[in-house]
N, CA, C and O atoms as CSV, one atom per row, in Angstrom:
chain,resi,resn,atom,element,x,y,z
A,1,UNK,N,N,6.660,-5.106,36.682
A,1,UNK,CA,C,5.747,-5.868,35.859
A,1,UNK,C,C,5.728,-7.297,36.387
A,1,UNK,O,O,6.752,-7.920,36.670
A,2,UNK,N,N,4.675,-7.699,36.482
A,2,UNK,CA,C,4.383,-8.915,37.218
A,2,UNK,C,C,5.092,-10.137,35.940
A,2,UNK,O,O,5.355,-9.861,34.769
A,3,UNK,N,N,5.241,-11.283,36.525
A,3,UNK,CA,C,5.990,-12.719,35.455
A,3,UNK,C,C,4.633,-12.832,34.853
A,3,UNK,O,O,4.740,-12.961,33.633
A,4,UNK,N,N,2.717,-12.830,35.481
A,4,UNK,CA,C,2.059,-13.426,34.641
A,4,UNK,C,C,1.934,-12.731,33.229
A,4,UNK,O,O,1.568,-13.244,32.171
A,5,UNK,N,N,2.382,-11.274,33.510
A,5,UNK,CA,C,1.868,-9.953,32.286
A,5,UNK,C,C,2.711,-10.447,31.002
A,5,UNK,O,O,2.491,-10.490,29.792
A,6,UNK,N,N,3.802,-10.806,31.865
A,6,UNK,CA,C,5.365,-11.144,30.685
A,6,UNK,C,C,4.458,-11.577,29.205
A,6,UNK,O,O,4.002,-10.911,28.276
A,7,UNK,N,N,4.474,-12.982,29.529
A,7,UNK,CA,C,4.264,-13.500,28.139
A,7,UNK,C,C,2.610,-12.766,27.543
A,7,UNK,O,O,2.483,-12.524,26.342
A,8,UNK,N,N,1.988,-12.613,28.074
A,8,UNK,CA,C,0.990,-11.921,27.217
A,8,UNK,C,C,1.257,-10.350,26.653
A,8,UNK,O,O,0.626,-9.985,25.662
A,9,UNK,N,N,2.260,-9.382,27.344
A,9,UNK,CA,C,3.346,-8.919,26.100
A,9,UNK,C,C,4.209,-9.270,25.107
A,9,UNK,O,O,4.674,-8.454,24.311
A,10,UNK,N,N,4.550,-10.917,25.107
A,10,UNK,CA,C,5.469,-10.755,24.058
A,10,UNK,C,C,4.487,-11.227,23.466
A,10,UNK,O,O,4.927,-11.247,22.317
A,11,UNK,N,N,2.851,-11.866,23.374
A,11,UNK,CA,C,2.605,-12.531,22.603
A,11,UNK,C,C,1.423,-11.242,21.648
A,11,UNK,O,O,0.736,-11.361,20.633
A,12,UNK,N,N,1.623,-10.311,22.423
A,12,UNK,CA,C,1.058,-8.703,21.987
A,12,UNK,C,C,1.952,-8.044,20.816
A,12,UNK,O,O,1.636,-7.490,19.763
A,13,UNK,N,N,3.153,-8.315,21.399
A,13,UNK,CA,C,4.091,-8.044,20.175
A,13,UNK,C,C,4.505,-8.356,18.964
A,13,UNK,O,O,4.901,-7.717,17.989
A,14,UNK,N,N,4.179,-10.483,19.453
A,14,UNK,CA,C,4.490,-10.858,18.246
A,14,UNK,C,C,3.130,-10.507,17.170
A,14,UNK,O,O,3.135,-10.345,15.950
A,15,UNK,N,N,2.184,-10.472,17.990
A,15,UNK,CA,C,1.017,-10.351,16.940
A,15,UNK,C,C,1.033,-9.407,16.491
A,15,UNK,O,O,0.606,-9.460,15.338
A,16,UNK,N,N,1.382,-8.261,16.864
A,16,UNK,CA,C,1.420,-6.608,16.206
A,16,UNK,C,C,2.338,-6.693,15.372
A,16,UNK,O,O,2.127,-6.414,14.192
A,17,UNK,N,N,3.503,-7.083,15.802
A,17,UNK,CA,C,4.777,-7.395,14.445
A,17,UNK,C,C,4.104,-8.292,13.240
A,17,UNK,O,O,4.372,-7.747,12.169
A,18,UNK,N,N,3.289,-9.530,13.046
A,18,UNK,CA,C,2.862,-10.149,12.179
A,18,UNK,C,C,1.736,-9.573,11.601
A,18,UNK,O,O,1.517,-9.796,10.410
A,19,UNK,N,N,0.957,-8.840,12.274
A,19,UNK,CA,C,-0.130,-7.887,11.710
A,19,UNK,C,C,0.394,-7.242,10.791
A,19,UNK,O,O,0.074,-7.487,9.628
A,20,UNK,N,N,1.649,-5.924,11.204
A,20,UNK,CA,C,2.313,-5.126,10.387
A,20,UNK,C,C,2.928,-5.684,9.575
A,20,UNK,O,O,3.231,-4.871,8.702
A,21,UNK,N,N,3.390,-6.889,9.308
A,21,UNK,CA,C,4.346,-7.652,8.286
A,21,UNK,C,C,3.014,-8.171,6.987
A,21,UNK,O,O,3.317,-8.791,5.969
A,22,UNK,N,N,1.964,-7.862,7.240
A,22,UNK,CA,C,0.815,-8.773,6.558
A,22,UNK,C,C,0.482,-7.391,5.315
A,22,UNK,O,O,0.108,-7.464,4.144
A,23,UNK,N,N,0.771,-6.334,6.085
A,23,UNK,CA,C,0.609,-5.490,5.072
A,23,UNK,C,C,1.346,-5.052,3.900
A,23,UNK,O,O,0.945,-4.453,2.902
A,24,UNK,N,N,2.798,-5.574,4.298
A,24,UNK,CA,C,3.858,-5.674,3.800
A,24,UNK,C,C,3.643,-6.263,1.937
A,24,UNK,O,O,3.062,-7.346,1.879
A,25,UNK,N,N,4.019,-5.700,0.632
A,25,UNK,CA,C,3.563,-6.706,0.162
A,25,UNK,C,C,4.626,-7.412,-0.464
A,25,UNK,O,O,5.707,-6.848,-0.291
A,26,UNK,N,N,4.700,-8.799,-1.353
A,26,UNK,CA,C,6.157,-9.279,-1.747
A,26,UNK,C,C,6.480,-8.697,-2.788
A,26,UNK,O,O,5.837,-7.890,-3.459
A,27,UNK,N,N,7.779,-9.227,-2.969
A,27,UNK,CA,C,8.487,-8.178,-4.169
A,27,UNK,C,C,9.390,-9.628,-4.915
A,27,UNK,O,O,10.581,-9.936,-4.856
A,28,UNK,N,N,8.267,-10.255,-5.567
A,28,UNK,CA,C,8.713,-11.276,-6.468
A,28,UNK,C,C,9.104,-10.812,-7.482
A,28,UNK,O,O,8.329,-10.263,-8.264
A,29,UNK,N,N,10.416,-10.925,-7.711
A,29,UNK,CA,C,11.209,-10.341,-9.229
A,29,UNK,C,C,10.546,-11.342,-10.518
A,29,UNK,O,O,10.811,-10.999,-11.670
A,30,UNK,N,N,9.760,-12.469,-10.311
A,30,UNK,CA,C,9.822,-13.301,-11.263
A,30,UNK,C,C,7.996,-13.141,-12.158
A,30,UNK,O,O,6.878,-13.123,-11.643
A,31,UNK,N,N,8.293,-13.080,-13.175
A,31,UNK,CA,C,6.559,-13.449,-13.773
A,31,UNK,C,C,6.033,-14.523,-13.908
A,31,UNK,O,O,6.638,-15.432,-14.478
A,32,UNK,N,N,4.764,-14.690,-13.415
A,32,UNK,CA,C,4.343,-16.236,-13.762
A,32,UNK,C,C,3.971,-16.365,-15.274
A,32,UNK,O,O,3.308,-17.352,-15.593
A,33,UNK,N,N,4.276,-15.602,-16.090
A,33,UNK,CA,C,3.990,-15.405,-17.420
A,33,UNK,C,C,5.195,-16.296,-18.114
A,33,UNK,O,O,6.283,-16.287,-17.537
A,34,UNK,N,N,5.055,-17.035,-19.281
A,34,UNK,CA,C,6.108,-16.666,-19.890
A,34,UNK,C,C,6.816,-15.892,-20.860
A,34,UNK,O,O,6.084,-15.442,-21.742
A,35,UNK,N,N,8.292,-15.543,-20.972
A,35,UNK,CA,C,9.011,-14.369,-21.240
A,35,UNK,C,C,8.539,-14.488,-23.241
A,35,UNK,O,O,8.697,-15.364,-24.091
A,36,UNK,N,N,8.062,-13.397,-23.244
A,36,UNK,CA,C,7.887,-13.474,-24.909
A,36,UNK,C,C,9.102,-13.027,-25.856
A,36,UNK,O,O,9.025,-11.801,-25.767
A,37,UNK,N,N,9.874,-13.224,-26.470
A,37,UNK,CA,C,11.209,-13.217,-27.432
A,37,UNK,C,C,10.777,-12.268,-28.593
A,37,UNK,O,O,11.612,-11.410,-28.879
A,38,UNK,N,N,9.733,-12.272,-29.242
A,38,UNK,CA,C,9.549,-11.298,-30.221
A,38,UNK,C,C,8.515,-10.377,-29.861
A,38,UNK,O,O,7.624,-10.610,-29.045
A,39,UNK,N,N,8.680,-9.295,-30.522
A,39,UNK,CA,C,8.652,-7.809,-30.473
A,39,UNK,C,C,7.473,-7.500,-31.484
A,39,UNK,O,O,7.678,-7.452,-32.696
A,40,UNK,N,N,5.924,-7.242,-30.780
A,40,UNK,CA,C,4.538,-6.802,-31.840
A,40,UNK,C,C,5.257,-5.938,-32.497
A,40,UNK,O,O,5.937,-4.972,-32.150
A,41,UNK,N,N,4.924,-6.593,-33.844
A,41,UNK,CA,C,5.277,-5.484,-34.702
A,41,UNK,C,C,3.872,-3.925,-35.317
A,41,UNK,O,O,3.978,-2.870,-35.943
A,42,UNK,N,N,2.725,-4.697,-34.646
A,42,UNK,CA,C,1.698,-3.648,-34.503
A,42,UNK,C,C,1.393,-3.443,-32.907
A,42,UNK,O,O,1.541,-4.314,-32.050
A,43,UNK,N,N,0.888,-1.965,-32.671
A,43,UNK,CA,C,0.648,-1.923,-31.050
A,43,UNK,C,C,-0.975,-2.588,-30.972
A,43,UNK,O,O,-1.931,-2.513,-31.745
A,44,UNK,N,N,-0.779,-3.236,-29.705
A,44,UNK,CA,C,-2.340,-3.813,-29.324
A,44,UNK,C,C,-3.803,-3.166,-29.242
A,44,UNK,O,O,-3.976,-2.119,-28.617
A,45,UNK,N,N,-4.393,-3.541,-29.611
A,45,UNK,CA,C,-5.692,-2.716,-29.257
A,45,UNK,C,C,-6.002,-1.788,-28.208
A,45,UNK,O,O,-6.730,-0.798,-28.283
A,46,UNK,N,N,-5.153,-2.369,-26.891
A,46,UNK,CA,C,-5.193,-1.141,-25.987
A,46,UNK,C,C,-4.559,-0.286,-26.041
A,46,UNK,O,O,-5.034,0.762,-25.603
A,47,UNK,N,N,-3.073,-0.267,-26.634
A,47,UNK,CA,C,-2.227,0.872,-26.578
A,47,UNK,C,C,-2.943,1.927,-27.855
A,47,UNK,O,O,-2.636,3.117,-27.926
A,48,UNK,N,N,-3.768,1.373,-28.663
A,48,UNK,CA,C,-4.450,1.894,-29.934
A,48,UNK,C,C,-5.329,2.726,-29.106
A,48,UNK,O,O,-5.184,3.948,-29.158
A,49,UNK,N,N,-6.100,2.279,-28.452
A,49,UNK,CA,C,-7.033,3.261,-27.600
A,49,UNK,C,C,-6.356,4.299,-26.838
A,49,UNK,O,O,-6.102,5.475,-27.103
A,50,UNK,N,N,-6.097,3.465,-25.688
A,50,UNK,CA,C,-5.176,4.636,-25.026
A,50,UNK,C,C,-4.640,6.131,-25.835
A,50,UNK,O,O,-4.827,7.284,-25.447
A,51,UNK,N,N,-3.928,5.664,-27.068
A,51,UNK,CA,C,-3.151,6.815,-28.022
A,51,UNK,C,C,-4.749,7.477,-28.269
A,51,UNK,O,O,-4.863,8.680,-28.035
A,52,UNK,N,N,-5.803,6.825,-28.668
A,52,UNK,CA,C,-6.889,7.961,-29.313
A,52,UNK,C,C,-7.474,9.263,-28.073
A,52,UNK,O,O,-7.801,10.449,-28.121
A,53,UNK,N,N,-7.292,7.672,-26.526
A,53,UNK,CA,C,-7.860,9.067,-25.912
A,53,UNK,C,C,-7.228,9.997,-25.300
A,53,UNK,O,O,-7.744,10.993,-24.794
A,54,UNK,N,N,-5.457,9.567,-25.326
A,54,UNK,CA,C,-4.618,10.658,-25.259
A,54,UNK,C,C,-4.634,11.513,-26.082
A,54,UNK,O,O,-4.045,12.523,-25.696
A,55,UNK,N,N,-5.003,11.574,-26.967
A,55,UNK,CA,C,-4.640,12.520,-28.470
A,55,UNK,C,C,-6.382,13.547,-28.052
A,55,UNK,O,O,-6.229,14.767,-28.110
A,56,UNK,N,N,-7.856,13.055,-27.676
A,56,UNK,CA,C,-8.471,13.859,-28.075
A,56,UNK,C,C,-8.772,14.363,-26.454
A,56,UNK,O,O,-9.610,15.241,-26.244
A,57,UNK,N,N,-8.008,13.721,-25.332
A,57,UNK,CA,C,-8.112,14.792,-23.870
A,57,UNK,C,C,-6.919,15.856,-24.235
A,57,UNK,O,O,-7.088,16.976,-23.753
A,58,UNK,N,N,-5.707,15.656,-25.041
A,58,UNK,CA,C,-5.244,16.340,-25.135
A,58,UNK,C,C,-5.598,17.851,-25.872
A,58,UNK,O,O,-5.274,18.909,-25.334
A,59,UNK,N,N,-6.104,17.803,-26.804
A,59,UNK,CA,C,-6.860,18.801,-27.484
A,59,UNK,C,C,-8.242,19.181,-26.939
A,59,UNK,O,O,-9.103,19.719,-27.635
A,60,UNK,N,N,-8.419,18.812,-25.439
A,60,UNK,CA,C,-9.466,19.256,-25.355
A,60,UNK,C,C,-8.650,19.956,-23.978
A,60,UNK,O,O,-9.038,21.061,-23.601
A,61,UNK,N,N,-7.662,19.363,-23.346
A,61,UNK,CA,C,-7.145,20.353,-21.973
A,61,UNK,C,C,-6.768,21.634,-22.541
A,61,UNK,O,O,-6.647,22.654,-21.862
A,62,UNK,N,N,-6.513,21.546,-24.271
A,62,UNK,CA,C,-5.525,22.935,-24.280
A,62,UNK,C,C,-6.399,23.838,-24.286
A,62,UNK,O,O,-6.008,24.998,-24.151
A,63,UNK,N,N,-7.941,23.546,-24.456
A,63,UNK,CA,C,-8.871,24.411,-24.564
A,63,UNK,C,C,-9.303,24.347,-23.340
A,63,UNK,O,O,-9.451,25.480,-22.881
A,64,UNK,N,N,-9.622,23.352,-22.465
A,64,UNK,CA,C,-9.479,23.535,-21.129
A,64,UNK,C,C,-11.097,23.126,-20.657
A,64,UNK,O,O,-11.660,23.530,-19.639
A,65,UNK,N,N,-11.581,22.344,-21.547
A,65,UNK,CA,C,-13.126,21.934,-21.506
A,65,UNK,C,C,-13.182,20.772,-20.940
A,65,UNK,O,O,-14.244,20.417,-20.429
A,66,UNK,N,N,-11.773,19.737,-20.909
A,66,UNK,CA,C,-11.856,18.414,-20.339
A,66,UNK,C,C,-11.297,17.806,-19.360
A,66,UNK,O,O,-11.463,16.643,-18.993
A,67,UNK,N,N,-10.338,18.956,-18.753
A,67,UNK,CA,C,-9.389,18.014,-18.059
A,67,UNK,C,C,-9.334,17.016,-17.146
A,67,UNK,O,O,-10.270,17.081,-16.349
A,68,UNK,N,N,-8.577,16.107,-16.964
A,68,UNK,CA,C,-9.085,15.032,-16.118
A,68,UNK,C,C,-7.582,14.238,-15.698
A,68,UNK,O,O,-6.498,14.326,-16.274
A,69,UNK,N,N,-7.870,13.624,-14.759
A,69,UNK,CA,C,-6.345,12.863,-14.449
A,69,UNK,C,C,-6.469,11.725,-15.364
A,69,UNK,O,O,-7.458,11.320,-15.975
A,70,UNK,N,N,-4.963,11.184,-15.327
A,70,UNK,CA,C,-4.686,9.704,-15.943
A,70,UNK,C,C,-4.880,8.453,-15.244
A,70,UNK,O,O,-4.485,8.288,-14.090
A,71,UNK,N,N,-5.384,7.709,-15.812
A,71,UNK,CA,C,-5.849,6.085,-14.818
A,71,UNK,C,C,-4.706,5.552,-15.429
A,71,UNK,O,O,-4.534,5.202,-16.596
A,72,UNK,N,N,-3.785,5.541,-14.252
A,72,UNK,CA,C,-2.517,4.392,-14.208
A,72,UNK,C,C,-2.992,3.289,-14.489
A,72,UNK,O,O,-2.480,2.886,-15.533
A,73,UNK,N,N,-3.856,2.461,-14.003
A,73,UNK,CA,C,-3.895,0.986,-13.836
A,73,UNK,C,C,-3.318,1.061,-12.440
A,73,UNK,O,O,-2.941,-0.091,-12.225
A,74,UNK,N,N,-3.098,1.656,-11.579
A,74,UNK,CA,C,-2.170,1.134,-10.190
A,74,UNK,C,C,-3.015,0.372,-9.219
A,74,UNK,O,O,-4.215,0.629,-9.307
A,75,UNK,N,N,-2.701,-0.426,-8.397
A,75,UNK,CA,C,-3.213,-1.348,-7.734
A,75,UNK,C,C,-4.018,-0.041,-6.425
A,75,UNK,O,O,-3.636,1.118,-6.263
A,76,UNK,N,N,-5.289,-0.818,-5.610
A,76,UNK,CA,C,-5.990,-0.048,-4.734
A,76,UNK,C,C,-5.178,0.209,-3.792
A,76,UNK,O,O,-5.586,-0.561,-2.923
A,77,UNK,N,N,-3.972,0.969,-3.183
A,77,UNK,CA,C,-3.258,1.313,-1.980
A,77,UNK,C,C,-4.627,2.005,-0.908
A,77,UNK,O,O,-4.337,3.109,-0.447
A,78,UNK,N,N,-5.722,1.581,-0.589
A,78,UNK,CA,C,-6.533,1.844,0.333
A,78,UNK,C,C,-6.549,0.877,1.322
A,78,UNK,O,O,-7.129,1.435,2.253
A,79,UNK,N,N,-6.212,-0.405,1.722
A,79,UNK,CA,C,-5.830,-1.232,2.760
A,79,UNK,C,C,-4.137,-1.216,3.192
A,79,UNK,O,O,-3.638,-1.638,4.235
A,80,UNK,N,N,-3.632,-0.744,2.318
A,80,UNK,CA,C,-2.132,-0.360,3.172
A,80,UNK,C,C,-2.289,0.655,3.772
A,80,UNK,O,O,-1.708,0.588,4.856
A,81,UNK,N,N,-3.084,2.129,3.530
A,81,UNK,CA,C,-3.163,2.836,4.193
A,81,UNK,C,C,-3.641,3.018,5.089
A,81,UNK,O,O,-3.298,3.825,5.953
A,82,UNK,N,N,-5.182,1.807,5.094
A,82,UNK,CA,C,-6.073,1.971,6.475
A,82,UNK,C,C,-5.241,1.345,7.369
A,82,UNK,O,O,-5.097,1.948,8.433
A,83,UNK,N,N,-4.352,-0.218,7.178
A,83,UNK,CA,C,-3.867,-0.857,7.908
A,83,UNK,C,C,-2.635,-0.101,8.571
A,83,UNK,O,O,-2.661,-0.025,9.800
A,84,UNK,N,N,-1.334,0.586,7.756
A,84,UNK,CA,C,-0.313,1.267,8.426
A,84,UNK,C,C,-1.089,2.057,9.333
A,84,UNK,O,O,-0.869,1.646,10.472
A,85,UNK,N,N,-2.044,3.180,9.328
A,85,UNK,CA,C,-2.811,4.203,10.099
A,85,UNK,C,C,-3.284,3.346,11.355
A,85,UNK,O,O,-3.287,3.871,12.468
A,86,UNK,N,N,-3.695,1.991,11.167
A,86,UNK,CA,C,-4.133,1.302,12.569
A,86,UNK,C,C,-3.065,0.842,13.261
A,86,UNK,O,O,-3.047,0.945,14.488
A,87,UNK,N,N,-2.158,0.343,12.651
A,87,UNK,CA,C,-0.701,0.276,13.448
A,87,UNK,C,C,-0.036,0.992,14.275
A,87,UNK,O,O,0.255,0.680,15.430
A,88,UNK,N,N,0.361,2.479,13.426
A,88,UNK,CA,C,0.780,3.577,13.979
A,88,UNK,C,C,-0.182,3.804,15.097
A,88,UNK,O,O,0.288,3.632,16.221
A,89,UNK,N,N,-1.155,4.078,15.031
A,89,UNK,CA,C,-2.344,4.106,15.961
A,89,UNK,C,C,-1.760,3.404,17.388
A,89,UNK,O,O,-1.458,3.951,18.448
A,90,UNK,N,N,-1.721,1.957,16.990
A,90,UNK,CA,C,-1.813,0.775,17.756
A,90,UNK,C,C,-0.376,1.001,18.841
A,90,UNK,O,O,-0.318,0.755,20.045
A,91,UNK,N,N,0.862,1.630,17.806
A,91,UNK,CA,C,1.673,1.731,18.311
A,91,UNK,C,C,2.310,3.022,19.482
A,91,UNK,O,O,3.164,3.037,20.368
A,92,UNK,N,N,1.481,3.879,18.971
A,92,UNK,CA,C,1.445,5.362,20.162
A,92,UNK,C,C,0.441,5.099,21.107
A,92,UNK,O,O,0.431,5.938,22.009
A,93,UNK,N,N,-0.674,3.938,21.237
A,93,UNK,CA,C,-1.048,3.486,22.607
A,93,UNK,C,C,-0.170,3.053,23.132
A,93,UNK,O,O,0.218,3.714,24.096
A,94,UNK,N,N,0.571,1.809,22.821
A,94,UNK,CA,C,1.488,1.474,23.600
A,94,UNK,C,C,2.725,1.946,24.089
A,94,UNK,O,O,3.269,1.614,25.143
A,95,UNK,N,N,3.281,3.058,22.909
A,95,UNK,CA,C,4.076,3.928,23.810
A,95,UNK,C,C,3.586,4.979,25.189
A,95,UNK,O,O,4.046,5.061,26.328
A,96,UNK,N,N,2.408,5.737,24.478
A,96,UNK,CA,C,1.448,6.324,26.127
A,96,UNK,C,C,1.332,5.527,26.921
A,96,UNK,O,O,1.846,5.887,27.981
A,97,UNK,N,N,0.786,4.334,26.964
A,97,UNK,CA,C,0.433,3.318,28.237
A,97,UNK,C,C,1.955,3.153,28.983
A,97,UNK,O,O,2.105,3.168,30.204
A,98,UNK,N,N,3.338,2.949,27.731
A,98,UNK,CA,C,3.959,2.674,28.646
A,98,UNK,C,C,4.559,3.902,29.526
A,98,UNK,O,O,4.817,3.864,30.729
A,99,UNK,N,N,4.699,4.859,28.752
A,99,UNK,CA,C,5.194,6.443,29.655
A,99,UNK,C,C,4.152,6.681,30.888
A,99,UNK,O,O,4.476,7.369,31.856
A,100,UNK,N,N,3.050,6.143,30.791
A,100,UNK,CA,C,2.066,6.544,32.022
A,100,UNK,C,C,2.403,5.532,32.915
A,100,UNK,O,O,2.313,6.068,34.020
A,101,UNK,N,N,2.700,4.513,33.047
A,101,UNK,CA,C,3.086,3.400,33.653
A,101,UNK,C,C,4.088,3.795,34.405
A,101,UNK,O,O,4.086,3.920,35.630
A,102,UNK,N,N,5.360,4.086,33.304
A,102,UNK,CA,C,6.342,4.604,34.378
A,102,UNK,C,C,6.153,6.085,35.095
A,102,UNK,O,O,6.971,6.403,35.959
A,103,UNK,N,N,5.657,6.505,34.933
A,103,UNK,CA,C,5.133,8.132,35.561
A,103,UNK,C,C,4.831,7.537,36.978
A,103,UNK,O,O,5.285,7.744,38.104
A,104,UNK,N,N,4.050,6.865,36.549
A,104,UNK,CA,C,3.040,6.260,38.579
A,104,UNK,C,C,3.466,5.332,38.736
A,104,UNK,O,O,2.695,4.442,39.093
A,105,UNK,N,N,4.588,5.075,38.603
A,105,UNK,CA,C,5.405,4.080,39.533
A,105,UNK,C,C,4.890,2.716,39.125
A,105,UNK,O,O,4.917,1.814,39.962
A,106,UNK,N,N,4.489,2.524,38.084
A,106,UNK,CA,C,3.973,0.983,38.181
A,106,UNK,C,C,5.790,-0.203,37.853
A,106,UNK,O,O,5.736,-1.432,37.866
């Protein structure tokens, strides 16, 4: 490998390493909320809903006229997945390029 190739591999690397770190997401233990001390003594309007439309999908799966999945609330995991898939991608070129490299003597 030639000295000019050098640094435009490591600077291939560092960018692929910071790419893959971007997808990464943080894991802040802390809420920007503050901590509430007392305890609703009635449930909120949403958990009120929620219970009604648990209660009438439920009586309607046992009959089997409604079924349907549950909406977590979970965040869109569709850009971690496109992004890991382009990585991995990104990263079995560069393992092929380099096994072909050494094959023919480069």
């Amino acid at each position: 490998m030639s000295s000019a190739r050098r640094p435009l591999l490591t600077a291939t690397a560092a960018a692929t390493l910071l790419g893959a770190l971007w997808f990464v997401p943080s894991a802040n233990a802390t809420s920007d909320s503050p901590v509430r001390d007392a305890v609703a003594s009635s449930p909120s309007p949403q958990v009120a809903q929620q219970a009604r439309i648990a209660a009438t999908t439920a009586g309607d799966s046992v009959t089997g006229t409604g079924a349907r999945l549950a909406d977590t609330g979970s965040f869109d995991s569709t850009p971690y997945v496109i992004g890991g898939t382009l990585f991995l991608t990104l990263g079995a070129g560069f393992v092929a390029y380099s096994v072909r490299r050494e094959r023919l003597g480069f």
